[in-house]
C-alpha positions in Angstrom: 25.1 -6.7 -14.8 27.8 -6.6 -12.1 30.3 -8.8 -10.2 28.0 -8.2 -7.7 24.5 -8.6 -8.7 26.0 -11.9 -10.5 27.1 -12.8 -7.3 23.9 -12.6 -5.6 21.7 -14.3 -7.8 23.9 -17.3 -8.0 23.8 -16.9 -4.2 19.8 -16.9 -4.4 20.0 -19.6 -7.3 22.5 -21.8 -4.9 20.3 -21.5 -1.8 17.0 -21.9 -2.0 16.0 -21.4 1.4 17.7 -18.2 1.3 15.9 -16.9 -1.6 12.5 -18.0 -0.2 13.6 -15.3 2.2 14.6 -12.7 0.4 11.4 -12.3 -2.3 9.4 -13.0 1.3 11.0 -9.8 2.4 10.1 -8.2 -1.0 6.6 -9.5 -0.6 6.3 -8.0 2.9 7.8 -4.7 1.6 6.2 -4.2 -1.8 2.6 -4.8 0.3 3.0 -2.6 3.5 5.8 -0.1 2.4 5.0 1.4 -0.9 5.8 4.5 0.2 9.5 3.4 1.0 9.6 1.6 -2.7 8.5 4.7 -4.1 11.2 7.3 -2.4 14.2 4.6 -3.8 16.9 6.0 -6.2 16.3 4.6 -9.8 19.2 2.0 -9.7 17.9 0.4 -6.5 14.2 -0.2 -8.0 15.4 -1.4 -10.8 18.5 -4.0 -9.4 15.1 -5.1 -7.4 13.0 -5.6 -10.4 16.5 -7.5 -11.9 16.4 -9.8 -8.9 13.2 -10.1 -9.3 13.2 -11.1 -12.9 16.6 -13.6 -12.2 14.3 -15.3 -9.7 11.3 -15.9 -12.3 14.0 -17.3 -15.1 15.4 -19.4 -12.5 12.1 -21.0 -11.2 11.0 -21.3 -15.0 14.3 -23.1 -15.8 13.9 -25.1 -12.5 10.4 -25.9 -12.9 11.2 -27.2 -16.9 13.8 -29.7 -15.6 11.7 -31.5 -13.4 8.7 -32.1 -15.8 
């Protein structure tokens, strides 16, 4: 993983407010755009299905701390 995508999920992790926005954009785009989704290079689908995955461990870690 990059500097970069590191970078950003510590950014999403950090500010939750800011990742409710973000996988609300993916939401919106993954229902209404698949033919968008489906024209992207290989590297951008699958840094989105990273994010994607970052955002599920890090509710899952979340979510085990507070019970």
């Amino acid at each position: 993983m990059s500097v970069l995508s590191l970078a950003i999920v510590d950014l999403l992790q950090e500010f939750p407010k800011l990742s409710q926005s973000y996988y609300a954009l993916l939401e919106c785009v993954a229902q209404d755009h698949m033919s968008f989704i489906s024209n992207l290079e290989p590297h951008v689908f699958l840094y989105i299905l990273a994010t994607i995955s970052e955002g599920l461990t890090a509710l899952g870690k979340m979510h085990a701390s507070l019970v």
